[in-house]
Residue, then its C-alpha position, 0 to 999 in steps of 0.5 A: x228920524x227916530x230916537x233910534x237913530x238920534x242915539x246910533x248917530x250921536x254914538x258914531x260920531x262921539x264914539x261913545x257907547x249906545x247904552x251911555x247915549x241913550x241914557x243921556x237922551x233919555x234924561x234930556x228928554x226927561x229933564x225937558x218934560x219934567x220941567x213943562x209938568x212944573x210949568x217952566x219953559x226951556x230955553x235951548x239958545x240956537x235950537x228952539x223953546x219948549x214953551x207951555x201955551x194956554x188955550x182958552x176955554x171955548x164950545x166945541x161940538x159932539x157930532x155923535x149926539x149933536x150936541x155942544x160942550x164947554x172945552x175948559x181952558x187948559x195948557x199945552x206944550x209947544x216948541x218955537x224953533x229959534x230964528x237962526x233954525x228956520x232960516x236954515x231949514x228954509x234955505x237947505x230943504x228942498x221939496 
């Protein structure tokens, strides 16, 4: 599923605008990454988190040159699904 399709699905069932949808799931999507850029995590209750993870400094490998480097530490954004999410992905997806 595409943004595309988020904003056409939304908008069917709201009967709302694409226009106006979309510039909500734009400012949503904005507001979330503005927030992990400032280092605040975002808590959505039922859907998941938007947390910033840091990873450690470690020695990684240039296989071009054959020769090693220092990955400095640095921070990532991750997204932890909420409980009641999986357990529902768990239980209605079928391979």
């Amino acid at each position: 599923m595409t943004k595309a399709d988020i904003v056409a699905k939304i908008s069917d069932s709201t009967g709302v605008e694409k226009i106006a949808v979309q510039a909500t799931v734009e400012e949503f999507m904005s507001a979330i990454r503005t927030s992990l850029e400032e280092g605040e995590n975002v808590y959505l209750r039922g859907f998941g988190s938007f947390i910033i993870k840091k990873r450690a400094e470690k020695t990684g490998r240039n296989i071009s040159k054959n020769t090693t480097m220092i990955i400095p530490e640095h921070f990532i954004p991750s997204f932890k699904p909420a409980k009641s999410f999986v357990e529902k992905v768990k239980n209605n997806v079928k391979s």
